[in-house]
C-alpha positions as MATLAB code, in Angstrom:
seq = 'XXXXXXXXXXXXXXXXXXXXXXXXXXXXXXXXXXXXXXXXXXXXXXXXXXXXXXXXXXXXXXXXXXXXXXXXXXXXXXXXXXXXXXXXX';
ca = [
      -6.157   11.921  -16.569;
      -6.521   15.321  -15.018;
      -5.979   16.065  -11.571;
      -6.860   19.461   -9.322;
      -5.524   20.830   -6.030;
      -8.026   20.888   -3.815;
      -8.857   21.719    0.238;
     -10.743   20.202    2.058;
     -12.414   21.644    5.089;
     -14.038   19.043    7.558;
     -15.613   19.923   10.985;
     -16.924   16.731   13.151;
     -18.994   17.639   16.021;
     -19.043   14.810   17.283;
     -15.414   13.125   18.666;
     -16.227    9.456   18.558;
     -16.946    9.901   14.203;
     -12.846   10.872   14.137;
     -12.423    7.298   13.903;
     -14.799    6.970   10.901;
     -13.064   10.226    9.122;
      -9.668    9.031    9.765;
     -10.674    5.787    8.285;
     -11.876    7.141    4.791;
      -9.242    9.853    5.021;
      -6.407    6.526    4.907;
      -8.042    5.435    2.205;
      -7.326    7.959   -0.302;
      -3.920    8.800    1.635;
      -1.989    8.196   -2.114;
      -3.353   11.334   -3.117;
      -3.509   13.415   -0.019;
      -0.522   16.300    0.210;
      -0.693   16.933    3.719;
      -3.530   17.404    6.931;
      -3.937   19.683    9.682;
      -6.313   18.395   12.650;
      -7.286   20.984   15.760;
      -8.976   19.820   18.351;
     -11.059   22.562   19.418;
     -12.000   21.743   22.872;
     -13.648   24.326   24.143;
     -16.559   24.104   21.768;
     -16.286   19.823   21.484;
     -15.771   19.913   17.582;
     -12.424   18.818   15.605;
     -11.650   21.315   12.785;
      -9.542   18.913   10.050;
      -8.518   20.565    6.533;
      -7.107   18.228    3.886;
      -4.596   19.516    0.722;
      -4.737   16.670   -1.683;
      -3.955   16.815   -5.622;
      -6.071   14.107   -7.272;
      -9.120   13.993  -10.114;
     -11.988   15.871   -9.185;
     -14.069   12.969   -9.550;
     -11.834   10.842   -6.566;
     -11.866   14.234   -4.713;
     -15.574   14.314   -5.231;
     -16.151   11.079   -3.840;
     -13.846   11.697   -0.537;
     -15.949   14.709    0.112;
     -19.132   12.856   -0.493;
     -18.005    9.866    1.819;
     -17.691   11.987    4.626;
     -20.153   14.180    4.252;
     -22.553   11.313    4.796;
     -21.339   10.998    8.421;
     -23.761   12.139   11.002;
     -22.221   15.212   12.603;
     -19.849   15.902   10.271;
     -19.822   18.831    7.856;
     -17.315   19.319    4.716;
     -16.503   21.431    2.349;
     -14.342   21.479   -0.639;
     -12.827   24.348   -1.998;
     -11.255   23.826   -5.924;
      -7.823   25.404   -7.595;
      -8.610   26.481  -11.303;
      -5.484   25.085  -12.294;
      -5.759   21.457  -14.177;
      -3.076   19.093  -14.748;
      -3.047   16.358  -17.121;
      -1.229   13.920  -14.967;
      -0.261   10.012  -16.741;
       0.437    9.169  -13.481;
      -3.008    8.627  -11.892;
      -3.821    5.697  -14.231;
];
């Protein structure tokens, strides 16, 4: 299977849907490479930005997940570089 590195960017606007990121962020924590969270308090939004390394189609559905969340906006940026990876099977 192929896999991509990928970042995530996620903004929730609203602090009590954390819980419901953090939740769906656990579940794909096998593929995730590492997380920054900033609580930006001044302007009541958490700014979150996710590395992970995993098929685009599992990094697809992450982003998709959470971008159903009311108040919370993502965005996924893509490396051009493609691995064929045995592994992920």
């Amino acid at each position: 299977m192929e896999s991509r590195v990928a970042l995530i960017a996620i903004i929730v606007e609203a602090p009590e849907k954390a819980v419901e990121v953090n939740e769906i962020l656990h579940e794909y924590g096998d593929f995730i490479i590492g997380r920054m969270g900033i609580p930006y308090r001044q302007k009541g939004v958490n700014i979150i930005s996710i590395a992970i390394d995993a098929p685009q189609e599992v990094i697809s559905a992450l982003s998709g997940k959470i971008g159903k969340i009311e108040n919370v906006n993502v965005k996924t940026a893509f490396s051009n570089i493609i691995t064929k990876d045995e592994d992920w099977l």
